[in-house]
C-alpha positions in Angstrom: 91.2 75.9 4.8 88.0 77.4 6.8 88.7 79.8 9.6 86.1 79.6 13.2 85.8 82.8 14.7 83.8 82.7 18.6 82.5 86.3 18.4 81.9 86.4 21.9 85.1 85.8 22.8 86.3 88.8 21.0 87.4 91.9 23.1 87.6 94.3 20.1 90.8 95.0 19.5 91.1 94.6 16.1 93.9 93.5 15.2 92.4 90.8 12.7 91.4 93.6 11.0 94.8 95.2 10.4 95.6 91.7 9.3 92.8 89.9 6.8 90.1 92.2 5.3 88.1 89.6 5.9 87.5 90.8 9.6 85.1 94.0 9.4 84.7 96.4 12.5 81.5 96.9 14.3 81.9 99.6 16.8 78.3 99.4 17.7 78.9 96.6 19.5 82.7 96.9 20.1 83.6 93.5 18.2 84.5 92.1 15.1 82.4 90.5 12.4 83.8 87.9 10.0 82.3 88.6 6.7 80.7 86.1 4.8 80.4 83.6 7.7 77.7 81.4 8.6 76.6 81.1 12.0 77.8 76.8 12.9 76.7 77.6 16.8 75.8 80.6 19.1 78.5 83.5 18.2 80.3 81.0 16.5 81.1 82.1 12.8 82.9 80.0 10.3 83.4 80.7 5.9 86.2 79.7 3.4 89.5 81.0 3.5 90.6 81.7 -0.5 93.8 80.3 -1.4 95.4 84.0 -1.9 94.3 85.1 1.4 95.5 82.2 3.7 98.9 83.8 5.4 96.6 87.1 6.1 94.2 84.4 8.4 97.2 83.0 9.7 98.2 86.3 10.8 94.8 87.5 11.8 94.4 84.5 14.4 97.9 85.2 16.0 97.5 88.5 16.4 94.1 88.0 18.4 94.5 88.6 21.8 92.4 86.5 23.1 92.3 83.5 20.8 89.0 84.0 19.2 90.1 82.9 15.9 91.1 79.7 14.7 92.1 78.2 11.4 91.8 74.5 10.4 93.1 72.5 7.4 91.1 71.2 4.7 91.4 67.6 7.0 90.0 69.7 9.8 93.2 70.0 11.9 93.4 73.0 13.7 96.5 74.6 12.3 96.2 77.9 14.5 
């Protein structure tokens, strides 16, 4: 499972990080930062999703108000 997070998208709310400690704060710039990403297009931001920490990134991308995160399958299928 990987999860794509379009960081210019992101309002800076949040509430991903309430949900996956994955998602850091950066009030600096008033948006989120997906650790251990790697950049796949301009303020696009993609990494791994562990096995243990797969319903927090479920949750993290429903609870983003503006649909900046997404999670996709091993097969690539968008699951969220």
């Amino acid at each position: 499972m990987k999860v794509r997070f379009d960081r210019e998208t992101c309002i800076g709310m949040f509430q991903c990080v309430a949900e996956w400690d994955a998602f850091e704060r950066n009030e600096t710039e008033g948006k989120a930062d997906l650790a251990e990403s790697e950049s796949v297009a301009d303020g696009i931001f993609e990494r791994a999703v562990p096995e243990d920490a797969e319903l927090d990134a479920k949750f993290a991308a429903r609870t983003c108000p503006v649909d900046a995160i997404e999670i996709y399958d091993d097969d690539g299928e968008k699951l969220v």
